[in-house]
C-alpha positions as CSV (number, residue, x, y, z in Angstrom):
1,X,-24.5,-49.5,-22.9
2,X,-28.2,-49.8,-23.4
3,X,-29.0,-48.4,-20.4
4,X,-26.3,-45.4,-20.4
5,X,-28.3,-44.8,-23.8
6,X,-31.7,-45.1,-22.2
7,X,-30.9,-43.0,-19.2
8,X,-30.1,-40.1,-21.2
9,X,-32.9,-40.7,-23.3
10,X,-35.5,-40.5,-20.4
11,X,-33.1,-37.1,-19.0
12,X,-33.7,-35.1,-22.0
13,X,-37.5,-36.4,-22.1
14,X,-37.9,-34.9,-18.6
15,X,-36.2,-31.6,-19.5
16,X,-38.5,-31.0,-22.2
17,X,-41.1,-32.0,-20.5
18,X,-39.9,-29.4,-17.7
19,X,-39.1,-26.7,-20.3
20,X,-42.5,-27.5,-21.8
21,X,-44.2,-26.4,-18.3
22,X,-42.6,-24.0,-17.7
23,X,-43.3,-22.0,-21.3
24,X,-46.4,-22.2,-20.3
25,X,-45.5,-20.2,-17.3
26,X,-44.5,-17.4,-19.2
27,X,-46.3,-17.3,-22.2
28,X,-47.6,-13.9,-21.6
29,X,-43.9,-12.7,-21.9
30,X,-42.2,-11.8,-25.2
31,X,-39.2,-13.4,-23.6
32,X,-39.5,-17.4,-23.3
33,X,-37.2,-18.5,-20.4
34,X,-36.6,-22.3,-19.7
35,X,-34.9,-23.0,-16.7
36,X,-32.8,-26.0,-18.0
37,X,-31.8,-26.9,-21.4
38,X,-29.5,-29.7,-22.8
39,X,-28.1,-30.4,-26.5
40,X,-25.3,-31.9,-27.7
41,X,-25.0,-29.6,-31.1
42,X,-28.0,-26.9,-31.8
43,X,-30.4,-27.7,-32.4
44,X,-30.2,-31.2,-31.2
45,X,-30.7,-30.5,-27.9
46,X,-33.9,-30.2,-25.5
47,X,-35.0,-26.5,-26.9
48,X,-34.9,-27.7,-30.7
49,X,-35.1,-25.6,-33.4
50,X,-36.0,-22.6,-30.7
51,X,-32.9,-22.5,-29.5
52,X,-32.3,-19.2,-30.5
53,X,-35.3,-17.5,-29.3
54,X,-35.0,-18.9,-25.5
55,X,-33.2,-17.8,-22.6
56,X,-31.9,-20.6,-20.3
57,X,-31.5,-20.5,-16.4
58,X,-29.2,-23.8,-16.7
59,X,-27.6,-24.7,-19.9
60,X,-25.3,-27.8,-20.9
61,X,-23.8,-28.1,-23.7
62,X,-22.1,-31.2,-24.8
63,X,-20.3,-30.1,-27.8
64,X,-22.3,-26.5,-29.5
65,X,-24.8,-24.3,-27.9
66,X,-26.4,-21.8,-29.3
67,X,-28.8,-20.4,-27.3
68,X,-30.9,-16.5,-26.6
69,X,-29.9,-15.6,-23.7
70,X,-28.7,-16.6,-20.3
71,X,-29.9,-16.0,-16.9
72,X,-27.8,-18.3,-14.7
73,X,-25.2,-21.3,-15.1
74,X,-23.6,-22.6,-18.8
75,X,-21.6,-24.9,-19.4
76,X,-20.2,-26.5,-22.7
77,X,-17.6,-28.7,-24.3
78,X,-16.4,-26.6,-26.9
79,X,-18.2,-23.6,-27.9
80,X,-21.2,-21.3,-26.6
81,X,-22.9,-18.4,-28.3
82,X,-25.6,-16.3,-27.1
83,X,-27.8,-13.9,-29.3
84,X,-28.6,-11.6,-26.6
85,X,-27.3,-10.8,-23.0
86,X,-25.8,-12.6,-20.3
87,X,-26.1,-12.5,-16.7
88,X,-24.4,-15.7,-14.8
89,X,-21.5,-17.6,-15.6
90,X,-20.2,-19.3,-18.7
91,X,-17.7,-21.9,-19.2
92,X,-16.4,-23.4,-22.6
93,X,-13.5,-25.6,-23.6
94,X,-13.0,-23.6,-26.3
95,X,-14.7,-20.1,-26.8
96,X,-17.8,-18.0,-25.7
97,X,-19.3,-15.5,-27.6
98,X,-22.4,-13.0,-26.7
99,X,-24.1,-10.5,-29.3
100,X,-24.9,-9.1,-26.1
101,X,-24.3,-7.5,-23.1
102,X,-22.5,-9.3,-19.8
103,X,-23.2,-9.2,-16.2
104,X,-21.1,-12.1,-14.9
105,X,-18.3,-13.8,-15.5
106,X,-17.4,-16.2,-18.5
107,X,-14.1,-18.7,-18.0
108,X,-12.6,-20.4,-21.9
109,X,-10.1,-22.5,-22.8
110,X,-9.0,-19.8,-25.9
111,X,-11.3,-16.9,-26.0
112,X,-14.3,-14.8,-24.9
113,X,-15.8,-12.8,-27.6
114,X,-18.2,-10.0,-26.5
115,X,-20.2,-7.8,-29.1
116,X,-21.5,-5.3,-26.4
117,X,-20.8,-4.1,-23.1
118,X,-19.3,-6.7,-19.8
119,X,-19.7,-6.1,-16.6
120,X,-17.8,-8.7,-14.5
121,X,-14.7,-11.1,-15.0
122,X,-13.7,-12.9,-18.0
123,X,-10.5,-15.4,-18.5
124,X,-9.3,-17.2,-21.5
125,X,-6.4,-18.6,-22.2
126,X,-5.4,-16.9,-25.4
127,X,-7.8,-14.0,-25.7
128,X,-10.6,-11.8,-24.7
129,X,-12.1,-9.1,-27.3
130,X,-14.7,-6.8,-26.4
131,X,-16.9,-4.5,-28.5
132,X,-18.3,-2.5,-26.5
133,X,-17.4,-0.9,-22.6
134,X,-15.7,-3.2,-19.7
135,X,-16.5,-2.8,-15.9
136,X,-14.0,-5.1,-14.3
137,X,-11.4,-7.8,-15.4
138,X,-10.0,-9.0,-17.8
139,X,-7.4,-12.2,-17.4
140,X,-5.8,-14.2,-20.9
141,X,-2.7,-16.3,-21.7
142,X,-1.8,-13.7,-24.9
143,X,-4.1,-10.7,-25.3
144,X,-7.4,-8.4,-23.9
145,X,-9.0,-5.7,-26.4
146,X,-11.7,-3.1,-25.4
147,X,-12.7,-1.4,-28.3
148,X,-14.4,1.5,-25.7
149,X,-13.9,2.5,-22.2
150,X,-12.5,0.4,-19.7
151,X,-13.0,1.0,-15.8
152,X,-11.1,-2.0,-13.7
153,X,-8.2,-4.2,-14.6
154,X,-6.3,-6.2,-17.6
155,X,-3.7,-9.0,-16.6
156,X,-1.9,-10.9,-20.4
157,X,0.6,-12.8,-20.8
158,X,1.6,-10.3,-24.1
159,X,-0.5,-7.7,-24.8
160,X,-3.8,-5.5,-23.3
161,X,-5.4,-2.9,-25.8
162,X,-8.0,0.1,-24.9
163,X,-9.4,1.2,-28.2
164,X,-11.0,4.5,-25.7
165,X,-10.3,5.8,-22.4
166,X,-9.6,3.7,-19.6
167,X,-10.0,3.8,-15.5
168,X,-8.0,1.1,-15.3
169,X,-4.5,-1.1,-14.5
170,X,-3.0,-2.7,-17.5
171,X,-0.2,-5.7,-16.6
172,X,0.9,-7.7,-19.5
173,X,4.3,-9.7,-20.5
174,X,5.2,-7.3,-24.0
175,X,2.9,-4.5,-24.2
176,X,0.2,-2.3,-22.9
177,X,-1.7,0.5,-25.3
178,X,-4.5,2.5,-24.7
179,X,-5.7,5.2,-27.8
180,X,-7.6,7.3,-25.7
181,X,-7.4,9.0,-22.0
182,X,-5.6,6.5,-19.6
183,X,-6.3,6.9,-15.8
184,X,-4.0,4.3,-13.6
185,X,-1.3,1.7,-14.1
186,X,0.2,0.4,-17.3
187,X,2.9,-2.7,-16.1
188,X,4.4,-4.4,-18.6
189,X,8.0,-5.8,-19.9
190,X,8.6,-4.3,-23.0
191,X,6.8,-1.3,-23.8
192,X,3.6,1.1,-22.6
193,X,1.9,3.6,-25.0
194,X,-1.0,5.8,-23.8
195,X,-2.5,8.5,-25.9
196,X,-3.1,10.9,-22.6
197,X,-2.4,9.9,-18.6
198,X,-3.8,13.4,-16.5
199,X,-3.0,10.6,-13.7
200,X,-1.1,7.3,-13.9
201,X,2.3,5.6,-14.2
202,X,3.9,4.0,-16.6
203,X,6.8,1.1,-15.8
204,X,8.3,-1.1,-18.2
205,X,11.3,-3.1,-19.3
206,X,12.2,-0.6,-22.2
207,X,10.1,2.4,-23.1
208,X,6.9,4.1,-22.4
209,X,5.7,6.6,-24.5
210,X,3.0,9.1,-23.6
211,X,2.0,11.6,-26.4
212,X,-0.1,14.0,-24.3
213,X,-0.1,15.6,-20.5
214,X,1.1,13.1,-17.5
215,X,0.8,13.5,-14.0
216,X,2.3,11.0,-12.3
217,X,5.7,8.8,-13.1
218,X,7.6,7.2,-16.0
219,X,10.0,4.6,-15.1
220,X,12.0,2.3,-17.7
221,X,14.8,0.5,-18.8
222,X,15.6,2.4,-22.0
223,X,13.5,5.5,-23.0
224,X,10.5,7.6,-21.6
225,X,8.6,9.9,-24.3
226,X,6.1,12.6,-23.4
227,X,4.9,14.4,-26.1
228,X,2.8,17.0,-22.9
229,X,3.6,18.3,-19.9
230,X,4.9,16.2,-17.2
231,X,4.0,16.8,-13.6
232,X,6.2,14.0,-11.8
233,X,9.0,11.8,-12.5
234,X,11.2,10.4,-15.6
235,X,13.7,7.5,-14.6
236,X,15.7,5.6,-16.9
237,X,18.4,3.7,-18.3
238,X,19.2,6.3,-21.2
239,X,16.6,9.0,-22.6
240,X,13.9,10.7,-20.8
241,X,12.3,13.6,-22.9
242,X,8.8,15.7,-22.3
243,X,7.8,19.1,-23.4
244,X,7.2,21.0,-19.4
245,X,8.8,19.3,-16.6
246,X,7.7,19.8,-13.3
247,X,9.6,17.4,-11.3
248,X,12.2,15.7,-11.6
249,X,13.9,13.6,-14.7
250,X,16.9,11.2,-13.7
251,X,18.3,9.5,-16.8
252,X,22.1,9.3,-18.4
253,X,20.3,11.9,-21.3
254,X,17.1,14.1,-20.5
255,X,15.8,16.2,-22.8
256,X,12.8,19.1,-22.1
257,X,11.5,22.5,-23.5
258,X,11.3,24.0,-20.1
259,X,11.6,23.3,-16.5
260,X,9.2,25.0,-14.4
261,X,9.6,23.9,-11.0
262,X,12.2,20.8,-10.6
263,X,15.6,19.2,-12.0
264,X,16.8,17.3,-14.2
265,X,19.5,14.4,-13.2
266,X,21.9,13.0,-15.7
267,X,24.9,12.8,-17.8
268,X,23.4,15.3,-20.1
269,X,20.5,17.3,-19.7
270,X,19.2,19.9,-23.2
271,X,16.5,22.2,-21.8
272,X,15.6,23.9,-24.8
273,X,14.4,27.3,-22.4
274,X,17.0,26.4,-19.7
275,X,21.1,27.2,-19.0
276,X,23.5,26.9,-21.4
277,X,26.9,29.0,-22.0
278,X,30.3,28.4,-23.0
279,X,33.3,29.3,-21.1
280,X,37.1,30.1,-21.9
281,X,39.2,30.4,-18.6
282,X,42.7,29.7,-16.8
283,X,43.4,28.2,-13.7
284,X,46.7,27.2,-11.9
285,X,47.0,23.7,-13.5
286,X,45.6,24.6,-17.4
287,X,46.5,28.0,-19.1
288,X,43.8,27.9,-21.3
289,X,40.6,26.1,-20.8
290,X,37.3,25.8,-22.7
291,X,33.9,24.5,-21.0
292,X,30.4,24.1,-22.0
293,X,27.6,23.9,-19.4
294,X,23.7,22.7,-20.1
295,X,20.6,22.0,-17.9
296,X,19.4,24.3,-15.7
297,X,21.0,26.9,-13.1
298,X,20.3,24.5,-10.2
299,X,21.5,21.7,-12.2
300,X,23.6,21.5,-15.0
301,X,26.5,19.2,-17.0
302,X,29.9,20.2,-17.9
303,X,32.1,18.9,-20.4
304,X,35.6,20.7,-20.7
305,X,39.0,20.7,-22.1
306,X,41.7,22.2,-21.0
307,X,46.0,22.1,-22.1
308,X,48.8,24.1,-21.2
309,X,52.4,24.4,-22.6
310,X,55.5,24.1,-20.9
311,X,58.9,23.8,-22.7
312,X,57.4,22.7,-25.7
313,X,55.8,19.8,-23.5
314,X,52.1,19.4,-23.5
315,X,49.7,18.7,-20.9
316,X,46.1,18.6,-21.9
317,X,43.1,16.8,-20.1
318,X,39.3,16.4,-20.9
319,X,37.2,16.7,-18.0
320,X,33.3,16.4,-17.0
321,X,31.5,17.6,-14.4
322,X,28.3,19.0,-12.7
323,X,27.5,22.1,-11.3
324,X,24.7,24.6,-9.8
325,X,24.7,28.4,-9.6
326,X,23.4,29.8,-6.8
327,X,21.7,33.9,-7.3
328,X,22.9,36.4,-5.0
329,X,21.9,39.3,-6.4
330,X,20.0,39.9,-10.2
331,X,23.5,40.2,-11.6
332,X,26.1,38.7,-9.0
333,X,25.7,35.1,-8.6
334,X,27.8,31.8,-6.9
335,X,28.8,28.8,-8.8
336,X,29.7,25.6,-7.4
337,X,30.8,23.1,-9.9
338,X,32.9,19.7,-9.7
339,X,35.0,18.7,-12.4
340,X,37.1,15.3,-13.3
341,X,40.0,15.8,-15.8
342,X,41.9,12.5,-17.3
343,X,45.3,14.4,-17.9
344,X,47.3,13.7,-21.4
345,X,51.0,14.0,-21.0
346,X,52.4,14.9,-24.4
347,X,50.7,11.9,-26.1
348,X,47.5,11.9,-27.3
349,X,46.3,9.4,-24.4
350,X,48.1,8.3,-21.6
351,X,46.9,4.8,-20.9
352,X,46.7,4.6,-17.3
353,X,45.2,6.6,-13.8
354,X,45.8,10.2,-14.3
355,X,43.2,12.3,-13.0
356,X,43.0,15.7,-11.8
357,X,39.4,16.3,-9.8
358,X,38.8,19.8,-9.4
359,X,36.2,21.8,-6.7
360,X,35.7,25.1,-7.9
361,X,33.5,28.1,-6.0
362,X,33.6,31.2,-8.2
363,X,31.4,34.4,-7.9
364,X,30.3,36.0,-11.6
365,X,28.8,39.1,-12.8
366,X,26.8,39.5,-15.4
367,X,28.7,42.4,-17.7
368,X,26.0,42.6,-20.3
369,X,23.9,40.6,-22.4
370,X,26.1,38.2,-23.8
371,X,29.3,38.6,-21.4
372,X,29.8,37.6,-17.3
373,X,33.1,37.4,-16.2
374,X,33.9,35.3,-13.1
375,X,37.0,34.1,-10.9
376,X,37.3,32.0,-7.5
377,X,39.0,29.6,-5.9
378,X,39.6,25.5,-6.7
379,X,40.6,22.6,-4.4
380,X,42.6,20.1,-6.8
381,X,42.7,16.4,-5.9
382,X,45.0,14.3,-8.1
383,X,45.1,11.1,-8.1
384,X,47.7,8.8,-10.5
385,X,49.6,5.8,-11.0
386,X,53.2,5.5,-10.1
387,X,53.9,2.5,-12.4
388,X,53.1,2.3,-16.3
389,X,51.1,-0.5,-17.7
390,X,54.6,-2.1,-18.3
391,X,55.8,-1.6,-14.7
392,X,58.2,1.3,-15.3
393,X,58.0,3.9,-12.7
394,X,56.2,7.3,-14.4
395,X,55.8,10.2,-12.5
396,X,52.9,13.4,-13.5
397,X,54.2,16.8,-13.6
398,X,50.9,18.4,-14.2
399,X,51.3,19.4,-10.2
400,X,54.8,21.2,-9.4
401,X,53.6,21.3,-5.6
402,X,51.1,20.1,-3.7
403,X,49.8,20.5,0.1
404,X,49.3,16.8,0.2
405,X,51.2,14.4,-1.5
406,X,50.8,10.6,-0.6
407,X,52.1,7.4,-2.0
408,X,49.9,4.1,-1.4
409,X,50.7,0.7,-3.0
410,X,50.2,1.8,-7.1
411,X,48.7,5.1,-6.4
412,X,50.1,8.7,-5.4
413,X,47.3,11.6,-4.3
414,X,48.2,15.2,-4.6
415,X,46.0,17.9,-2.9
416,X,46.3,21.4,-3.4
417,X,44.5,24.5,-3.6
418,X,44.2,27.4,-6.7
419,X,42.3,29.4,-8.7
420,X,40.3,29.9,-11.6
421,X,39.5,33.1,-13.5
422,X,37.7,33.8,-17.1
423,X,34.9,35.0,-18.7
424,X,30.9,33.4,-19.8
425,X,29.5,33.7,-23.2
């Protein structure tokens, strides 16, 4: 033990006495630079009571350093603080923090702490906060902030935050959020929020929201919100809405002021400037039938309902479909739509396979402003069970004749053609 204790005794002797040498070296400067220093908590340690003022080339610190500035390699136990810049490497057990700026790379055990501006890498395995702007990376176990611009890439296991604007890729476990203009990738598994992205995409588990103009792509398991214009692409489980879409949204509900050049794909799709109009028509299987269409004209939903009477027995089906109209000339125009009916034989639901799928092309003309009348021709396809849910043999009479009628295992198809004539409000 005595001579553990005496060798580190004569170590710290000779880095003073090196330090000593070379302050001498340098005492012209304002800057004092040592090129080693050891302590175990400042200030006992080789620099002293100037720990503060000097700026190390090598520094170890067994437990606390506080030192200048660094221009090379440090090291410590737990903690390290530098007053002014750094430009090297730091490692801590615990944290590092500069009141400078960084040019290097600094590697913790919980966080890096950075009052200015970093240029380089830094890992932690909790956190790393920066004041100031970030060229490069940033890597921690639960969270990165930049309180300015960031130009390079933030990897956390929860979240990344951009206080500014950001050149950047953001990939986290939970979230991703940048309060200024956002220029790349934002990955994560629960939710991305960017205050503008003129280029970038967004892809997470369940939402991204996006409250200005997007050019790129939105993808997510539950809900994509542009507040701007989107040049690009929507997917989702459930909601996509933006205020402009040029592109293309594919989502069971989209939801847009106006479609300039593209389509939306889904169970429902509201354009607030696009097609909409209710129809009341007949065809050969429903006397009356009601339909209302939304989207666009190269894309839109139907829902309908149609019934018809026949000796005081009801047959009535609800039916949706999708459609597109195609211009022939400013008023005459072709629509092709393709509709599924599940068909209600006087009862208010018949519990088993009873569907009649219809094919209609039709040719309408616009009559005047608010009236187009149109008629055309349907293929029919139905397709029902022979048996009830008890066994019992059932048999439709919503067809009375059919061009096609098979009978395989449980399940009869009809085919037939018809017809289908009304009017467009």
């Amino acid at each position: 033990m005595k001579t553990i204790n005496l060798t580190i005794v004569i170590a710290l002797l000779a880095v003073l006495s090196f330090n000593v040498c070379a302050q001498e070296e340098v005492k012209k400067s304002n800057t004092v630079v040592r090129p080693v220093q050891i302590s175990f908590v400042t200030p006992l340690g080789t620099n002293g009571m100037e720990s503060w003022n000097v700026s190390n080339n090598f520094s170890l610190n067994i437990i606390i350093g506080y030192s200048g500035g660094l221009k090379g390699f440090e090291i410590g136990g737990f903690y390290n603080m530098i007053k002014e810049d750094v430009k090297g490497l730091q490692i801590a057990g615990f944290a590092n923090t500069v009141m400078g700026n960084v040019i290097g790379c600094q590697i913790s055990g919980f966080s890096n702490i950075n009052k200015k501006n970093v240029t380089g890498l830094q890992i932690a395995g909790f956190s790393n906060t920066i004041i100031g702007n970030v060229i490069g990376c940033q890597i921690s176990g639960f969270s990165n902030i930049s309180k300015k611009n960031l130009n390079g890439l933030q990897i956390a296991g929860f979240a990344n935050i951009i206080a500014d604007s950001s050149t950047a890729s953001q990939i986290s476990g939970f979230s991703n959020i940048v309060n200024g203009t956002m220029t790349g990738l934002q990955l994560t598994g629960f939710i991305n929020i960017a205050k503008s992205m003129p280029i970038g995409i967004q892809i997470s588990g369940f939402a991204n929201i996006n409250h200005g103009d997007i050019k790129g792509s939105q993808i997510t398991g539950f809900a994509n919100i542009n507040s701007g214009n989107l040049k690009g692409v929507q997917i989702t489980g459930f909601l996509n809405y933006t205020k402009k879409l040029t592109g293309a949204q594919i989502g069971f509900i989209n939801i847009c002021d106006t479609v300039e050049d593209g389509i939306a794909l889904g169970f429902l799709s509201i354009v607030k400037k696009g097609y909409r109009s209710f129809e009341l028509s007949g065809n050969e299987s429903f006397y009356v039938v009601g339909s209302f269409k939304t989207g666009t004209e190269q894309f839109y939903n139907i829902i309908s309902v149609g019934s018809r009477l026949e000796n005081n027995f009801i047959k009535w089906g609800w039916g949706y479909g999708i459609g597109t109209m195609l211009p022939v000339t400013e008023k005459v125009k072709v629509n092709i739509d393709g509709i599924a009916y599940h068909i209600n034989e006087d009862e208010w639901w018949t519990g088993r396979l009873n569907m009649l799928n219809k094919i209609n092309l039709c040719a309408s003309m616009h009559v005047s402003d608010n009236l187009t009348v149109f008629g055309g021709m349907t293929w029919n396809i139905q397709v029902s069970d022979i048996n009830d849910r008890e066994g019992n043999p059932v048999n439709s009479s919503i067809v009375n004749w059919s061009a096609y009628d098979r009978t395989k295992r449980n399940t009869n198809v009809k085919m037939y053609p018809g017809f289908t004539v009304g009017v467009r409000l």
